[in-house]
ZANU-974206 format. One line per 10 residues: number of its first residue (from 1); their letters; for each residue x, y, z of C-alpha. Coordinates in Angstrom, 1 decimal. Example, Ala and Ser with C-alpha at 12.3 -4.5 7.8 and 13.67 -1.06 7.14 Angstrom:
1 = as = 12.3:-4.5:7.8 | 13.7:-1.1:7.1
***
This chain:
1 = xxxxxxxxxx = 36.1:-43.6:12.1 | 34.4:-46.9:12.3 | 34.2:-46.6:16.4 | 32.9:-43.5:15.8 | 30.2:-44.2:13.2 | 29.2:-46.8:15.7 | 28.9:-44.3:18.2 | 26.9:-42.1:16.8 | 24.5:-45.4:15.8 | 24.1:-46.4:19.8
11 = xxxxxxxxxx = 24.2:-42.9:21.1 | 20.7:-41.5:21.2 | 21.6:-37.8:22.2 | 23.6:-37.8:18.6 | 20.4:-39.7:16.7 | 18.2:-36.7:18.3 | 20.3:-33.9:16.8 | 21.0:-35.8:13.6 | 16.9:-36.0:13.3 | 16.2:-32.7:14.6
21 = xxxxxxxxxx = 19.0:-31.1:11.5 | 17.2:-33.2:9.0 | 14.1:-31.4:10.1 | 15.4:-28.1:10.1 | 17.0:-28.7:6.7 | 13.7:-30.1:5.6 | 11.8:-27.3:6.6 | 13.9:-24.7:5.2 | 13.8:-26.4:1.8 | 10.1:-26.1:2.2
31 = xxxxxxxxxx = 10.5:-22.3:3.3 | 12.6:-21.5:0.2 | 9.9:-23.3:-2.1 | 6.9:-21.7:-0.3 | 8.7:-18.4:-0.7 | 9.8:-19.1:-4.7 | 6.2:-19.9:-5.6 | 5.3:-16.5:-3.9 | 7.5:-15.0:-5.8 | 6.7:-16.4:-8.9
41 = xxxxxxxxxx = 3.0:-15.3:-8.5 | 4.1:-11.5:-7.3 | 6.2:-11.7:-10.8 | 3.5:-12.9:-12.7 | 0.6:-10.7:-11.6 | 3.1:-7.7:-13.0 | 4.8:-9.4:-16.3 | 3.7:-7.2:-18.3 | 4.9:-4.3:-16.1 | 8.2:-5.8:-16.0
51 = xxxxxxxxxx = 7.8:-6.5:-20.0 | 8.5:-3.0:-20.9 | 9.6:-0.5:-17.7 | 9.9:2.3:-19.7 | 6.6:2.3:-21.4 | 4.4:0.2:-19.2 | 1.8:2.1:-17.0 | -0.5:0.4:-14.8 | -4.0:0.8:-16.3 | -6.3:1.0:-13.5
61 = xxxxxxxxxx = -3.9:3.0:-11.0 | -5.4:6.6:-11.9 | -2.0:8.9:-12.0 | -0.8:7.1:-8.6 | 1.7:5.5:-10.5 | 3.3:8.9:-11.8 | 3.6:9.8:-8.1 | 4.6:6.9:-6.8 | 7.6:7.2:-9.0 | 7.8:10.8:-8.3
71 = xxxxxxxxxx = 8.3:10.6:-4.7 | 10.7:7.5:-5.4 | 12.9:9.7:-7.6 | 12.9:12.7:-5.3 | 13.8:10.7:-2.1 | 17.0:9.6:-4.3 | 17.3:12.8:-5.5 | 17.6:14.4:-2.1 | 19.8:11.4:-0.5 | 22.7:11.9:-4.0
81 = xxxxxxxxxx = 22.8:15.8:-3.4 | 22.6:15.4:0.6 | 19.1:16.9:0.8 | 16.3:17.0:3.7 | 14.2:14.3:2.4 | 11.3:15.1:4.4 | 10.4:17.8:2.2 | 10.8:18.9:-1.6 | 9.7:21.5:-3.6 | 10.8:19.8:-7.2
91 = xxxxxxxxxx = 6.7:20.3:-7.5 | 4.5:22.5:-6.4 | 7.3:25.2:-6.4 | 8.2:27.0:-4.6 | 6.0:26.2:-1.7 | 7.0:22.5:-1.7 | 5.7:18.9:-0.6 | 5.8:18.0:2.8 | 6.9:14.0:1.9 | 5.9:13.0:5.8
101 = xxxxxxxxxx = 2.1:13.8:5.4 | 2.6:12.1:1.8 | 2.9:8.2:0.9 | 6.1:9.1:0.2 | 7.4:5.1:1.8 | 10.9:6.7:2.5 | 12.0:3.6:4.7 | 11.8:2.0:1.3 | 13.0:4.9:-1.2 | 16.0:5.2:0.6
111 = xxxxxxxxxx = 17.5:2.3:0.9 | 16.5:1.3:-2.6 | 18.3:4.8:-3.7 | 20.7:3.1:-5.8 | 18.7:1.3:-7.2 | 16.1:4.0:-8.2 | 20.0:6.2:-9.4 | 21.3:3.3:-11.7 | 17.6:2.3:-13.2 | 15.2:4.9:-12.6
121 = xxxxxxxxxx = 12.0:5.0:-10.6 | 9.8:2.5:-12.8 | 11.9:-0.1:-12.0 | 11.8:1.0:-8.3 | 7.8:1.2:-8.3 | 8.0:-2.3:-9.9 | 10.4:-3.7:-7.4 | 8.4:-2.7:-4.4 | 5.3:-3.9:-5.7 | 6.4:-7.1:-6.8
131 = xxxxxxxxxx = 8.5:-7.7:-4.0 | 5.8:-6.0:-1.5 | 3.3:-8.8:-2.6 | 5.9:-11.9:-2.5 | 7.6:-10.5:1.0 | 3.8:-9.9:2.6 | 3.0:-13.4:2.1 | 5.7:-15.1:3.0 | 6.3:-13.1:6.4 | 2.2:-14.3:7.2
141 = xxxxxxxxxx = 3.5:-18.0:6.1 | 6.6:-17.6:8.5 | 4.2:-16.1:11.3 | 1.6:-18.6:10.9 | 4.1:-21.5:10.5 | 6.6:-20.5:13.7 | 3.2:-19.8:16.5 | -0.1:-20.5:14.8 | 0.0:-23.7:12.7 | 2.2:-27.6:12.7
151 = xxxxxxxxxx = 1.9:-27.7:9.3 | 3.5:-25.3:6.5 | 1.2:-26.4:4.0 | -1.8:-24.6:6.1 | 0.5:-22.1:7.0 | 0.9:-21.2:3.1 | -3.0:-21.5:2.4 | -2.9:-18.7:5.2 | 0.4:-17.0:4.1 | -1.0:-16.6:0.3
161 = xxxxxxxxxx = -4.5:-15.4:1.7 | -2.8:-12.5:3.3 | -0.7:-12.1:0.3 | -2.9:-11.9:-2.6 | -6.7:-11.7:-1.2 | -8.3:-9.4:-3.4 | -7.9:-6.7:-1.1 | -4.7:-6.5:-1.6 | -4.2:-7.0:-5.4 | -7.0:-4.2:-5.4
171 = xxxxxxxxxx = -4.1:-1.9:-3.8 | -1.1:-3.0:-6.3 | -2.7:-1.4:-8.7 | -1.8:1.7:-7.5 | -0.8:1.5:-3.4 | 2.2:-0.1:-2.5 | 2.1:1.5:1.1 | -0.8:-1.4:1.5 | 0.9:-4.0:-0.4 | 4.1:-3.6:1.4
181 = xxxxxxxxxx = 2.9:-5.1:4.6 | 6.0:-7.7:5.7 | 6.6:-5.6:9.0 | 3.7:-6.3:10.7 | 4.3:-10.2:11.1 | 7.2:-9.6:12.6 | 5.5:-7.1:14.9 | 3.6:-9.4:16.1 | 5.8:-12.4:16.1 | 7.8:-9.8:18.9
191 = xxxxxxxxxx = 4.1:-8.8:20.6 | 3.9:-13.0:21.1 | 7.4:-13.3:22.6 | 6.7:-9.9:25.1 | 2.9:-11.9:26.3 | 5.5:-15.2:26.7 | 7.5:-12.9:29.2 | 10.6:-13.4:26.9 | 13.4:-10.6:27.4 | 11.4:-7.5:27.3
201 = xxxxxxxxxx = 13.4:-5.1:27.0 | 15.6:-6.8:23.9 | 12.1:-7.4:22.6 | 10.7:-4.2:23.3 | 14.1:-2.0:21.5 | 13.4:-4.6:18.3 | 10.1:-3.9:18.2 | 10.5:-0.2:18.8 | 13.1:-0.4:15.3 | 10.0:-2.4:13.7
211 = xxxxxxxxxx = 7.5:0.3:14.3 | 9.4:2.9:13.3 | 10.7:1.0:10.0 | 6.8:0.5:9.5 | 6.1:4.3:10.2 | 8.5:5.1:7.5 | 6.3:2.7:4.7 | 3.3:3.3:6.0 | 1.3:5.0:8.9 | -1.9:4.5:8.3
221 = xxxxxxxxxx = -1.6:0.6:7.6 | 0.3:0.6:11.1 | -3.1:2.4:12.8 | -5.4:-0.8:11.3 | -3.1:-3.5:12.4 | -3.0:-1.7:16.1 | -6.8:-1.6:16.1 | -7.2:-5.2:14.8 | -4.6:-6.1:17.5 | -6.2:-4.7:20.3
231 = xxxxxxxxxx = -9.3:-6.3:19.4 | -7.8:-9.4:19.1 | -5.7:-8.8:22.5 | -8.6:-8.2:24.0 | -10.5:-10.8:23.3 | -7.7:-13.5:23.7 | -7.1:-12.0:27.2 | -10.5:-12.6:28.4 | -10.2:-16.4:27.1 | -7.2:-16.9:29.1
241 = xxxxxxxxxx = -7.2:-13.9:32.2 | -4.5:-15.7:34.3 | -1.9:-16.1:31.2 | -3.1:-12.2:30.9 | -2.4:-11.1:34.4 | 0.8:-13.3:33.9 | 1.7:-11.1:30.9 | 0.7:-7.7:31.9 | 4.2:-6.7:33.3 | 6.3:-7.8:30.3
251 = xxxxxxxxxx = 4.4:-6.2:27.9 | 4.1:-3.7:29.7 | 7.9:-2.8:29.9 | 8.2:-4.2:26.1 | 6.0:-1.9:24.9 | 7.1:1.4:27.1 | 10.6:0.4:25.4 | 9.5:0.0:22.3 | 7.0:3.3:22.3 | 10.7:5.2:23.5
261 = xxxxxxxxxx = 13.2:3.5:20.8 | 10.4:4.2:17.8 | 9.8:8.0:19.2 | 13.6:8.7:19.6 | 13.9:7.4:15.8 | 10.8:9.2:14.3 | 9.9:12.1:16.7 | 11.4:14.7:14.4 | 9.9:13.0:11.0 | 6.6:13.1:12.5
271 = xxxxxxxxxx = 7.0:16.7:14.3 | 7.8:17.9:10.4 | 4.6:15.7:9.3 | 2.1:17.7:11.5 | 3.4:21.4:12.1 | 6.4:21.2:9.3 | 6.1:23.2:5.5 | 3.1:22.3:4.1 | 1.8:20.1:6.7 | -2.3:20.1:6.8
281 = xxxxxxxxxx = -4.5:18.6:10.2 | -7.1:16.5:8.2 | -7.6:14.8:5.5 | -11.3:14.5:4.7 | -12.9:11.0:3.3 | -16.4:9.7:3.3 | -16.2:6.1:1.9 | -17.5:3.0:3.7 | -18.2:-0.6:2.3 | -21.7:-1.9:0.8
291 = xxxxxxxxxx = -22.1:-4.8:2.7 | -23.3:-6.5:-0.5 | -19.3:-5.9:-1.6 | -17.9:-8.7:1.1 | -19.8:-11.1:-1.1 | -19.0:-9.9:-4.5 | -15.9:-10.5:-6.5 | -13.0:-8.5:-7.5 | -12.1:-7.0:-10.8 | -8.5:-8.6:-11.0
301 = xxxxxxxxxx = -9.8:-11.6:-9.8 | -10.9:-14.9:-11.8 | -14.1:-14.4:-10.9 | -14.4:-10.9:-11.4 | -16.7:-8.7:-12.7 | -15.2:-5.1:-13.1 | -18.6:-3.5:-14.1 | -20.4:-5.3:-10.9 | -17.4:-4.0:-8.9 | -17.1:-0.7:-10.1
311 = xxxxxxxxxx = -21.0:-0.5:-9.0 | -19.9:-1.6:-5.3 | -17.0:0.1:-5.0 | -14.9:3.7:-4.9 | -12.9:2.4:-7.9 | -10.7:-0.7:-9.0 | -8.0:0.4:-6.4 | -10.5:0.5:-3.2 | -11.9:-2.8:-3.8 | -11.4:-3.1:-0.1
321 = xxxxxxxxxx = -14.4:-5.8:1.1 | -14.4:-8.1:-1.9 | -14.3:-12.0:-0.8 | -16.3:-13.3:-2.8 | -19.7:-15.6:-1.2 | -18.0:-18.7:-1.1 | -14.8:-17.7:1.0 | -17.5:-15.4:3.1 | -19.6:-19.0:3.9 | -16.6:-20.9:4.6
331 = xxxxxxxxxx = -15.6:-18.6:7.1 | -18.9:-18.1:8.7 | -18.6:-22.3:9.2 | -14.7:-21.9:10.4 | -16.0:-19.5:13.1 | -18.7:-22.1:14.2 | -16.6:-25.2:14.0 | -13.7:-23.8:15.4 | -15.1:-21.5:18.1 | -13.7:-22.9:21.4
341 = xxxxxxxxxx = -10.2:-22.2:20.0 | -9.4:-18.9:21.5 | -7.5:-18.0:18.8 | -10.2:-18.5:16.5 | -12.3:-16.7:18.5 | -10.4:-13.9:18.9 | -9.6:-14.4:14.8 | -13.2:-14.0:14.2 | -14.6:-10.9:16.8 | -11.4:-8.6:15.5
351 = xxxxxxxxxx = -12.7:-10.2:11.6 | -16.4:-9.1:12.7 | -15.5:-5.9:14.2 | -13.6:-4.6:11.1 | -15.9:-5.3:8.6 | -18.6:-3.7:10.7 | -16.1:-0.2:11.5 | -15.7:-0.2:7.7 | -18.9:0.4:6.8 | -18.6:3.8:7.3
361 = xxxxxxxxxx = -20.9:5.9:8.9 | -24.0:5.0:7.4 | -24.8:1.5:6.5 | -25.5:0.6:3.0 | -26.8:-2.7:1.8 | -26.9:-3.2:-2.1 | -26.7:0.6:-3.1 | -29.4:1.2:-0.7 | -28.9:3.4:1.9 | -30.5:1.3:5.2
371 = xxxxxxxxxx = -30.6:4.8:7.3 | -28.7:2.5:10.0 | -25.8:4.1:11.5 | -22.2:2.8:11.5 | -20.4:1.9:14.4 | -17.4:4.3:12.4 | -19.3:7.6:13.9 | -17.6:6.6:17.1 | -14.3:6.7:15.7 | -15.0:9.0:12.7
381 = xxxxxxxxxx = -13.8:12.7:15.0 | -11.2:11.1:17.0 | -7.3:12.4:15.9 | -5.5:10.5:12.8 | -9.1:8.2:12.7 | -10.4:11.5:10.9 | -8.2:10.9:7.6 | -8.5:7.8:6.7 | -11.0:5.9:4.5 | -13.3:3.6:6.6
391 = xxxxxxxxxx = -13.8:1.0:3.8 | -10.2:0.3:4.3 | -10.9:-0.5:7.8 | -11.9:-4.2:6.0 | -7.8:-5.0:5.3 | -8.1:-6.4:9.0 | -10.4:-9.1:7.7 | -7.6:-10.6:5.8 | -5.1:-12.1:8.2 | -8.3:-12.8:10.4
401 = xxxxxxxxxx = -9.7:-14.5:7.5 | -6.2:-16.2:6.8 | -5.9:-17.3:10.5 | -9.0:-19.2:10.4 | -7.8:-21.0:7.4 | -4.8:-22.3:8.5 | -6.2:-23.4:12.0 | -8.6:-25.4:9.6 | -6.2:-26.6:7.2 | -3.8:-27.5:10.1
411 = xxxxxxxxxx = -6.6:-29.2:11.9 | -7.5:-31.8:9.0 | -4.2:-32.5:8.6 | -3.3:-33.3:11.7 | -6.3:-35.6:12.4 | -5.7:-37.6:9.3 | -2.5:-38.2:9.9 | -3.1:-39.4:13.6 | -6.0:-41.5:12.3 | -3.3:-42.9:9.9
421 = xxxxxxxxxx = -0.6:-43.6:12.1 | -3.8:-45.4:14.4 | -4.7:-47.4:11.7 | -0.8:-48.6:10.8 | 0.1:-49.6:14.6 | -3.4:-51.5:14.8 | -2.8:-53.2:11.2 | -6.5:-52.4:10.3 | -5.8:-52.5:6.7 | -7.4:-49.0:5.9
431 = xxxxxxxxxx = -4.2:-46.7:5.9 | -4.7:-44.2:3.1 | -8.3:-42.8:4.2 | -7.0:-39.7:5.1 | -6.2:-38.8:1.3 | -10.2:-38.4:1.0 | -10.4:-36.3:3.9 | -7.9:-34.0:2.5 | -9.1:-34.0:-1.1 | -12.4:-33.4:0.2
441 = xxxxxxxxxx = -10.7:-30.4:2.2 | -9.0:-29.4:-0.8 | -12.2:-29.0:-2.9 | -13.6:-27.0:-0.4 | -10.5:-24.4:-0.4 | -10.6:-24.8:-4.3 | -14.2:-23.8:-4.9 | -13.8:-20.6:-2.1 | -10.2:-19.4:-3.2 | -10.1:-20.2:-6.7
451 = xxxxxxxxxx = -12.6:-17.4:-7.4 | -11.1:-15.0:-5.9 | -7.3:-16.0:-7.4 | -5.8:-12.8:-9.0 | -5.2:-12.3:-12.4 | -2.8:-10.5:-14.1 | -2.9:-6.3:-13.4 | -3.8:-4.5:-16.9 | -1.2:-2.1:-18.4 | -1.1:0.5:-21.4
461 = xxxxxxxxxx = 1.2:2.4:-22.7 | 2.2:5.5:-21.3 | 1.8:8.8:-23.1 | 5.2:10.1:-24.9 | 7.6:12.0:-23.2 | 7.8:15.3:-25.5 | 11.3:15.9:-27.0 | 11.6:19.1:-25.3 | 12.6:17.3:-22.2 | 13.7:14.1:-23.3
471 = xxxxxxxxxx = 16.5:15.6:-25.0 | 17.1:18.5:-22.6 | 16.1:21.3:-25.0 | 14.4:22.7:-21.8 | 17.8:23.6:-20.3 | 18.1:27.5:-22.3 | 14.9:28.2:-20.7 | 15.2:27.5:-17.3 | 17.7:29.3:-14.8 | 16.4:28.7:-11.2
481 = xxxxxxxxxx = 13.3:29.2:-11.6 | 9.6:26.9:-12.6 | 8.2:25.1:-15.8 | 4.7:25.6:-15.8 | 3.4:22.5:-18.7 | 0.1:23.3:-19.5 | -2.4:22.1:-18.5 | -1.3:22.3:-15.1 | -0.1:18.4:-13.2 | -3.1:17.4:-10.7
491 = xxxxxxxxxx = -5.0:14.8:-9.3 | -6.4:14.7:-12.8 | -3.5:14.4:-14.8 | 0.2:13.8:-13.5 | 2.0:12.6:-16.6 | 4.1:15.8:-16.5 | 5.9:14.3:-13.4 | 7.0:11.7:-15.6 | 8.5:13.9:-17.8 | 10.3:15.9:-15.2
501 = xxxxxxxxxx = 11.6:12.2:-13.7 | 13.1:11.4:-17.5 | 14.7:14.9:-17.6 | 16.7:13.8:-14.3 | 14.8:16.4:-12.0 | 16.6:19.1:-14.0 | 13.8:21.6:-12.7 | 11.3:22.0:-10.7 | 6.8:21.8:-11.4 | 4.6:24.5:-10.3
511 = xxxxxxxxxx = 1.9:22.8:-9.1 | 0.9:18.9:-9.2 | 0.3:15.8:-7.7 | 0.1:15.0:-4.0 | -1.1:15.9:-0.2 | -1.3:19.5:0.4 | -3.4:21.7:2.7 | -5.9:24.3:1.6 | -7.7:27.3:3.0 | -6.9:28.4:6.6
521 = xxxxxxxxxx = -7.6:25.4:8.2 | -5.1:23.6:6.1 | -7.4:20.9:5.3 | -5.6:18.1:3.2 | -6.4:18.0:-0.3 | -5.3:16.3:-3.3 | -3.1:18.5:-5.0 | -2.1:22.3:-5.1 | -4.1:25.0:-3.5 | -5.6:26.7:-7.3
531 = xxxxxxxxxx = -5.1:29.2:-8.5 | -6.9:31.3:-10.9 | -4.8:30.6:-13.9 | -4.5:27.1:-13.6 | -8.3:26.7:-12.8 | -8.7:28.4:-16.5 | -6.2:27.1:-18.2 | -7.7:23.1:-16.8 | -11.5:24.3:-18.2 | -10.0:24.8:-21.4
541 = xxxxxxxxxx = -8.4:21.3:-21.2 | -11.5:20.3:-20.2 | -14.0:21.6:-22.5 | -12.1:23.2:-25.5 | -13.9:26.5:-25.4 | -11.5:29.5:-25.7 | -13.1:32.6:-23.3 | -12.7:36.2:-23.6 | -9.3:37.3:-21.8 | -9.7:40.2:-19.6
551 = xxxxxxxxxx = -7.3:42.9:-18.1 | -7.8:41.3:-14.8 | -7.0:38.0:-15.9 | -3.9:38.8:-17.8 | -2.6:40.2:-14.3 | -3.6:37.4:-12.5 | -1.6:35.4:-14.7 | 1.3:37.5:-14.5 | 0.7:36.9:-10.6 | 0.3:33.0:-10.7
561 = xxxxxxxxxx = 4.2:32.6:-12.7 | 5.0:35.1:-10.3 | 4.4:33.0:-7.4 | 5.5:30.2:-9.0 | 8.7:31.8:-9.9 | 8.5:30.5:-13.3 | 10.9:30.6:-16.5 | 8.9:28.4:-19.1 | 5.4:28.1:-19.7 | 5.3:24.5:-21.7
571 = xxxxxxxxxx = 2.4:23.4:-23.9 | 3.2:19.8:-25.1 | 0.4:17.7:-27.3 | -3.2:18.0:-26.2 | -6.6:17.1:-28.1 | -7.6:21.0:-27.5 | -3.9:22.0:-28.5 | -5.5:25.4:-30.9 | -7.6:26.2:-27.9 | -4.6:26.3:-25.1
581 = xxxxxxxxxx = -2.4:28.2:-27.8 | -5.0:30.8:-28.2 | -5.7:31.0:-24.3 | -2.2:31.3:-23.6 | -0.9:34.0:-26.2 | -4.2:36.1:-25.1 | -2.6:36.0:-21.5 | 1.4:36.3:-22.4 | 1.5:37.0:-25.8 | 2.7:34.4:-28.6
591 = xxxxxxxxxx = 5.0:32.2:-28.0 | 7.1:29.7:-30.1 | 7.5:26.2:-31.1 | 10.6:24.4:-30.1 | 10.7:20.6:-31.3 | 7.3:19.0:-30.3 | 5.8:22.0:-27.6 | 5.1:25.2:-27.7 | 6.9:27.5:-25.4 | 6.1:31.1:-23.6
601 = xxxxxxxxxx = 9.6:32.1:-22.1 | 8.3:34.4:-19.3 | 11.8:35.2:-17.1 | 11.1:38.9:-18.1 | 7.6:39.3:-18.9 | 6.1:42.2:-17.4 | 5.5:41.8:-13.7 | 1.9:42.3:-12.5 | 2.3:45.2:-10.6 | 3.4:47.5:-13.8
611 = xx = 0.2:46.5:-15.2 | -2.0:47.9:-12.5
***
């Protein structure tokens, strides 16, 4: 042992490896802590989510978070009883949902099926949120970290940019399809090794598997990192055409393999997305960003104003261009001082670029519309660009934003340590001068990130499930058929999906809450094609004014829970309660009160053709 130890003190091949292990031990310790503080943050943003599961409804999510859970419930619904899950008529019956052209995020409701099974759907939506935030970070810190940055410290200013910029925390209110973004670091991370000429075609078939795992959580986030990435590619390729012309073959053969592994996995998926049941060809938005919004703050952010937001903005969960003016002069300096790096360069056109695309198609500065066009018009008819919201376009500014960060952080850190290790060698007596430097650095990041740091997401309490389906009395009045709870689940009002969850699916919704086309161009639209009953039946909810039933109404109704295929019409609690009874016995005649709603059992009401 002794000749051995003194081996392994004379042979400098062992003291390499035994220093290179202590630096990969020490850099994994730092990994796990880097990734535990994310963690801790993602936890903390939703306590009081987590605080109460079964109660706890995120405030500012609109009814997103009923659908969320929805679609969550009916993926695991469909995998325990061996169903299609690309499609489900549990609402909307019976014509169905097409959970393709929906968020439905089944590359993450699947796997987390058991999950969803042993502790319903809240917990799932609260899992993938939190753990969408933590894991987004962290896979920008490991990006960042293995090609971009020396240091880990910048890497995890960069990392917890991309994680939790307000943005993002905008989104986790209500859209974990944009919060659950850990798939496209390592996207790129295979892009990097296919330019490096590294294996292509192992490189290309991973990278075909990580496209296709990203299709199945989300598309449209998938369409803004290719367009920020052919930006970028672009302009990194003119910096450096010999390394392009060098790379072109590669990535070439990379990405025809991994264009034919990701269409063999999702060709049928997709082909049920655009010409399966209840599939629609555009979804229409007209949103772009005020450019006075890039300099504003976020509500969930510490230096928030949700009024002064609200003004800027589509609503707390499109706060899509909020970076507050400090971070926006900071980077505006980054870009100057760092400009002859070419991936700063590149960093800050694809940045520039995005924030201009999201604009929309007319520019508007302060509420006021300039009359300036938006470079979006040139986008704004072309295939898939047609259905998304343009202000989103400004996501792409965040890992932009986050790589000119940690090229800065990195940079500071690097100098002051080799200014350091000068100064020791030379003896000058002044070792230490760098901790200035990088408390002055430090200040800087303080005073542009600090005002943007999230806060806490706001929760209330969720409206009580009736006892009629909490404790199954539903179950003697449906056979196969509908419930139709009045007022009818939309865009409006989705709590009834809630319900339907807590009853364990038992039935299925007419009507409700997601993607759907309408008219004969199937245009996409929130929620079910109409119809006439439900369109009365939600202006009574709406203004409490009972009208005068006529013969022709009464038949339409009997049309409506015809097409629905209805056996219950369900009135639970509602401010204008006297109002929908009245509306609803003109139509069907009275019905009856069974523990806390009132029911209309209509499996053999007179069909609307006997009443002609």
């Amino acid at each position: 042992m002794a000749v051995a130890e003194a081996r392994q003190r004379t042979d400098p091949r062992l003291r390499v490896r035994e220093i290179a292990a202590q630096q990969l031990w020490g850099a994994r310790a730092v990994d796990w802590w880097i990734g535990s503080l994310f963690l801790c943050l993602a936890v903390w943003l939703y306590k009081d989510l987590w605080a109460d599961l079964d109660h706890a409804y995120l405030a500012n999510g609109g009814q997103d978070q009923n659908m969320w859970e929805w679609f969550f419930d009916a993926t695991a619904d469909a995998v325990r009883n061996f169903r299609d899950p690309l499609v489900s008529d549990l609402q909307n019956h019976p014509l169905g949902v097409n959970m393709m052209a929906n968020t439905a995020m089944l590359g993450l409701g699947i796997p987390l099926t058991p999950v969803t099974l042993l502790f319903g759907p809240s917990t799932t939506w609260a899992l993938v949120l939190t753990g969408g935030l933590a894991g987004t970070a962290f896979a920008w810190y490991w990006l960042l970290a293995r090609r971009v940055v020396r240091s880990r410290r910048a890497a995890a200013v960069g990392g917890a940019l991309c994680g939790f910029a307000p943005p993002i925390i905008s989104h986790a209110n209500a859209h974990p399809n944009f919060v659950v973004l850990f798939v496209i670091p390592p996207i790129i991370e295979m892009l990097i090794r296919l330019w490096q000429g590294e294996r292509p075609v192992r490189n290309g078939v991973v990278l075909g598997l990580l496209i296709a795992f990203q299709i199945f959580i989300g598309e449209e986030p998938l369409l803004f990192a290719a367009v920020g990435l052919v930006i970028f590619g672009i302009v990194y390729a003119l910096a450096s055409p010999d390394a392009a012309r060098e790379a072109a073959r590669p990535l070439g053969i990379g990405l025809l393999v991994g264009a034919a592994v990701s269409l063999a996995l999702v060709a049928y998926p997709l082909w049920v997305q655009f010409f399966g049941p209840q599939h629609y060809t555009t979804l229409e938005h007209e949103s772009g960003n005020d450019v006075a919004a890039f300099t504003a703050y976020a509500s969930d952010s510490l230096g928030g104003d949700r009024a002064g937001a609200a003004a800027l903005s589509e609503g707390t969960t499109e706060e899509n261009a909020f970076f507050g003016w400090p971070l926006v002069i900071l980077t505006l300096f980054l870009v100057a001082w760092l400009r002859r790096a070419a991936v700063a360069r590149a960093a800050a056109i694809t940045a520039l670029v995005a924030a201009l695309l999201s604009l929309g198609l007319d520019i508007t500065v302060d509420h006021d519309d300039t009359g300036l066009p938006g470079p979006w018009r040139l986008l704004n008819d072309l295939p898939l660009f047609e259905s998304i919201l343009e202000s989103r376009f400004a996501l792409v500014c965040v890992p932009a934003i986050a790589v000119l960060l940690a090229l800065a952080t990195d940079r500071i850190l690097a100098a002051t340590s080799i200014r350091s290790g000068a100064e020791s060698e030379t003896g000058s007596g002044s070792g230490g001068r760098e901790l200035p430097v990088q408390l002055i650095w430090a200040a800087v990041l303080a005073m542009a990130l600090l005002p943007i740091a999230p806060t806490p997401l706001d929760v209330q309490n969720r409206r009580p499930v009736p006892e009629f389906f909490a404790d199954g009395r539903w179950r003697p009045y449906v056979d196969n058929g509908s419930v139709v709870v009045v007022p009818l689940p939309s865009v409006g009002d989705a709590t009834a999906l809630h319900w339907q969850s807590v009853a364990d699916l038992g039935f299925p919704l007419a009507e409700g809450y997601f993607v759907g086309p309408w008219g004969p161009d199937r245009i996409g639209v929130y929620g079910a094609d109409y119809s006439p009953t439900s369109a009365l039946l939600g202006r009574v909810a709406a203004e409490g004014q009972v009208p005068e039933i006529t013969a022709d109404q009464r038949r339409e109704a009997r049309e409506d829970l015809t097409r629905w295929h209805a056996d219950v019409v369900v009135l639970p609690e509602h401010r204008y309660r006297a109002e929908l009874t009245a509306t609803l016995t003109a139509l069907l005649g009275p019905g009856r009160q069974v523990a806390d709603v009132q029911v209309w059992d209509v499996r053999h009401l007179e069909p609307a053709a006997a009443m002609r």
